[in-house]
N, C-alpha and C positions, 0 to 999 in steps of 0.2 A: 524081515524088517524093511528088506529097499521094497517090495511089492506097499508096503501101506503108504508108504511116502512119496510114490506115481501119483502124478493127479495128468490126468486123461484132459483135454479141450474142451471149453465152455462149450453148451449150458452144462452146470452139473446135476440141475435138478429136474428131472424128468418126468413125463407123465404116459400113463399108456394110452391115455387119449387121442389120437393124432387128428390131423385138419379132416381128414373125409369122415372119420366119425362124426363128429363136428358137425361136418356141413350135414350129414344125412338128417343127424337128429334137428338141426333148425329146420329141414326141410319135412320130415315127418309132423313139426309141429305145427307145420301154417296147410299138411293137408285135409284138415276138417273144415278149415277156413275154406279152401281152395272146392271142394266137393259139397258146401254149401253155396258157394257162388255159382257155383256150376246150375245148381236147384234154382236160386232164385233168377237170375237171368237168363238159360236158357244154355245148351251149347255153344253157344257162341262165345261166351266167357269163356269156357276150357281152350276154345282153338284160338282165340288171343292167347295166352298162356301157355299154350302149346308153341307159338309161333318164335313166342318171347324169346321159351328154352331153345328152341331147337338152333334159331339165330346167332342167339348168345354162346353156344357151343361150338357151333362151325367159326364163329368170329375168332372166337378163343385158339382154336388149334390153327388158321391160316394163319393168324399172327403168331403164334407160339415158332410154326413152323419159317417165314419171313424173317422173322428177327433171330432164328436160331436158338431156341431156347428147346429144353423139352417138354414133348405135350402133356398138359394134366389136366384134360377135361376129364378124368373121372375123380379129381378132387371132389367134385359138387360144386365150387367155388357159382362156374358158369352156369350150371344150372339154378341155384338159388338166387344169381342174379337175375335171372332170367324171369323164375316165380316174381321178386321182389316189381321189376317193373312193371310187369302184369297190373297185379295188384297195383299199381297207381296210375292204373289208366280208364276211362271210362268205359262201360260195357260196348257202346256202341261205337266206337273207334271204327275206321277204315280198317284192314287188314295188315295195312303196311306201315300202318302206326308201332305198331311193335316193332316189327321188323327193326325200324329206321332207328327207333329208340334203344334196342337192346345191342344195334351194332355200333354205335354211339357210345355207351356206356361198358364197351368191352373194350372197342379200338380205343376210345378216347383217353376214357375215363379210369383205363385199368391197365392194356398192356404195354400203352406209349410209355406207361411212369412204372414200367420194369415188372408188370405182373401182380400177382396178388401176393400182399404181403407188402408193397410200395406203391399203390397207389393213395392218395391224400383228400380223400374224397370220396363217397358211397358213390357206386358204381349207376346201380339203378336210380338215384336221386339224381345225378349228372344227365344221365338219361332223359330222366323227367321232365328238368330244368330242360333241358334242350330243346323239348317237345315242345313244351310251354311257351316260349320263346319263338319258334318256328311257326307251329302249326294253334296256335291260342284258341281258334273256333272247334276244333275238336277235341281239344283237353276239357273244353269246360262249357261245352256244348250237346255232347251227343249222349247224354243220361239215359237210362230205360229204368223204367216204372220195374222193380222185382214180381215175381207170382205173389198174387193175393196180396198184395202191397201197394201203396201209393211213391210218387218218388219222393213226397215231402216227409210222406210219417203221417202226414194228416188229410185225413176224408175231403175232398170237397176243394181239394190244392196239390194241383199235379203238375205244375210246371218250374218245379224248384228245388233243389235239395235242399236238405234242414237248413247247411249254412249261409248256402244264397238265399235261403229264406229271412234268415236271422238279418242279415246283412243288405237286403233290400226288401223290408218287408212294407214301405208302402208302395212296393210296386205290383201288392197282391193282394191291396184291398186295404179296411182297416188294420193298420200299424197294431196297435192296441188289442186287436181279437189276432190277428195272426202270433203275435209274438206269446198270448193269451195259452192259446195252445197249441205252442212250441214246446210249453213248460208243464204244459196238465202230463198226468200218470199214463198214460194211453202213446201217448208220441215217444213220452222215453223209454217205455216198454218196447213198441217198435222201435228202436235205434237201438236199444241193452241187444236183440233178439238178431237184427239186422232185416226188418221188412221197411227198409228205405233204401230210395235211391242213391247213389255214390261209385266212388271207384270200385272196382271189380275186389279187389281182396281188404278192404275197410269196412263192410257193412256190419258186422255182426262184431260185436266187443266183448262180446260174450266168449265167443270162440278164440281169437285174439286175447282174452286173457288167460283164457285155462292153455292156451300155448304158454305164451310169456311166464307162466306162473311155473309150468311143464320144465322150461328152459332153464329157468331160476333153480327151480329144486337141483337138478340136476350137477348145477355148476356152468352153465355153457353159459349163461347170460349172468353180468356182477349186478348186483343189487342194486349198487351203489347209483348208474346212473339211470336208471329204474325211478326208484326213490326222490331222486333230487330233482329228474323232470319233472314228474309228475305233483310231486311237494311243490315246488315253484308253481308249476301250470294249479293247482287246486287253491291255493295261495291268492293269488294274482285275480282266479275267477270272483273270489269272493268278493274283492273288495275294488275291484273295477268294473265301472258302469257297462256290463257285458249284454243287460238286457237277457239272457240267457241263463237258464238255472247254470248253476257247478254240474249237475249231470247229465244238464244238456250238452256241454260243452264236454263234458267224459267221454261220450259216449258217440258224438258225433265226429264226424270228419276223420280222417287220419292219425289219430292222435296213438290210439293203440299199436295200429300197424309199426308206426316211428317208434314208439316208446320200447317196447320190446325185440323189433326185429331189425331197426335202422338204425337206431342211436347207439342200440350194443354192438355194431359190428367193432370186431377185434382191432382191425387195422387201421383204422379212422376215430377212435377215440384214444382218449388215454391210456397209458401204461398205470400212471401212477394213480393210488388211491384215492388223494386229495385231489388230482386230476381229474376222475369221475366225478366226484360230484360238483367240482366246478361245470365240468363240461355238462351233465344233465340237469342242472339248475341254470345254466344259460340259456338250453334247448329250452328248457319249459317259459321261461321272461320271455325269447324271442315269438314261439307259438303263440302266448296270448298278447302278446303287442301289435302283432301282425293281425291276429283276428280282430281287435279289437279298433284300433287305428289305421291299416292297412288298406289298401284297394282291394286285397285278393281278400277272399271269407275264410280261407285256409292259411295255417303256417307253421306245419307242420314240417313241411320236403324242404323250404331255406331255411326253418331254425337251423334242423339237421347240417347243411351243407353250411351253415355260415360257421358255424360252431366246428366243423371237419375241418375249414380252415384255420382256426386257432389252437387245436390240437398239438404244433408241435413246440409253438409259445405257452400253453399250458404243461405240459411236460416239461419243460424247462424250467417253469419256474416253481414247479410244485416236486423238483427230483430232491430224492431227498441224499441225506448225507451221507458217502460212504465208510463204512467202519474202521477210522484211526485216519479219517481226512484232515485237514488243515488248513481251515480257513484261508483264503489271502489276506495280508495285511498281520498276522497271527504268527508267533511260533511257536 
């Protein structure tokens, strides 16, 4: 009888899943994405990527070891940050654009606020944001045309990606015939497929969703804020003057990559369920507001990061009640 009445130290409820499973299988599902990038850009896409991880890893354990902590670069943690800021950088970057970005986003953004599991903010998005910030003529500057692809999507227009297409389109001729087809069956075929130009792990949505969807079945990734971006962002396209089909804007830009591999990180969105879908129906309003009335053609990387910020005000005020609590004010 005293053995059933031992209760052992929080958590009680357990799972055999642990974080490196975890990390492997997000990392197994972005590498079709990754070995199609590879295809359409050329090698030089895999050795950004390469640089990203290998960066991000060393960063990880000189800090791990500085601060005193112990090493767990074989979590994956580092490594899929690594992938992650890859994938949001343009193909033809300097070399040391990674670098600079992925030691950014480990020192900064992850092991100063006590490792993974406390930092308050997506690691490789932090990254990005810094890039961005720092280095602006080569985030959004050094594009490369894919094999057998234009970098627009469309024949006859090669100095623009879709959404700096969309977003400056009389600077490429007639307004009216470019934006014309942006929207015909052929451009969004290329952009569902990925024979356009863009960040290294964004082009193909196609692959990016049969991950996501990979993730989803599984349990690693909750529906919930899945669902409520993408509900919002579908929303929103419709019925604001976007100039752009709804599956133009599906299909193009970052929106995938975020949706499924960014906005679900564990540690930087909500706990609670109503908390999700607050938090992915923010992301989606902020993506298309930003597209839409913004300077930049993308808004995807600060929905994410703005919404990482309110996470722990959303938590708070979506926690829900403990069993046999008692109001204040109540007895």
């Amino acid at each position: 009888m005293k053995e059933l009445l031992q209760v052992s130290a929080s958590p009680h409820i357990r799972s055999k899943r642990d974080i490196n499973k975890a990390m492997r299988l997000v990392i197994i599902a972005l590498i079709p994405t990754l070995i199609f990038s590879t295809y359409l850009f050329g090698i030089r896409a895999l050795i950004i990527v390469l640089l990203s991880i290998i960066t991000s890893v060393v960063c990880e354990a000189v800090m791990e070891r500085m601060l005193g902590r112990n090493i767990s670069i074989t979590d994956g943690s580092a490594i899929l940050t690594g992938i992650l800021l890859a994938f949001n950088l343009p193909p033809g970057v300097p070399f040391w654009i990674p670098i600079v970005g992925s030691a950014f986003a480990i020192i900064f953004a992850k092991q100063l606020f006590g490792g993974l599991g406390y930092n308050f903010i997506n690691p490789a998005l932090a990254g990005r944001a810094f890039l961005m910030a720092s280095w602006p003529w080569a985030m959004t500057k050094e594009w490369l045309a894919p094999v057998n692809g234009t970098l627009s999507g469309i024949d006859g227009i090669t100095s623009a990606t879709p959404l700096n297409l969309l977003k400056n389109a009389a600077n490429y001729g007639d307004p009216h015939f470019v934006i014309k087809h942006l929207n015909e069956f052929a451009t969004i075929k290329n952009l569902f497929i990925g024979k356009v130009g863009g960040c290294i792990g964004e082009t193909s949505a196609l692959l990016l969703l049969i991950g996501g969807i990979f993730l989803i079945i599984i349990g690693i990734t909750d529906y919930r804020i899945v669902v409520g971006y993408l509900g919002s962002f579908i929303l929103l396209a419709l019925v604001l003057p976007t100039r752009g089909s709804l599956l133009f804007h599906l299909f193009s830009g970052g929106l995938f990559l975020g949706v499924f591999f960014m906005a679900t990180d564990w540690v930087t969105s909500p706990i609670t369920k109503k908390g999700r879908w607050i938090f992915g129906i923010g992301c989606g309003v902020l993506t298309m507001v930003i597209r839409v009335w913004g300077g930049y053609p993308e808004g995807v990387s600060y929905s994410i990061l703005l919404m990482n910020v309110f996470t722990p005000l959303i938590d708070r005020l979506t926690r829900e009640r403990v069993f046999g609590e008692i109001r204040k004010g109540k007895k």
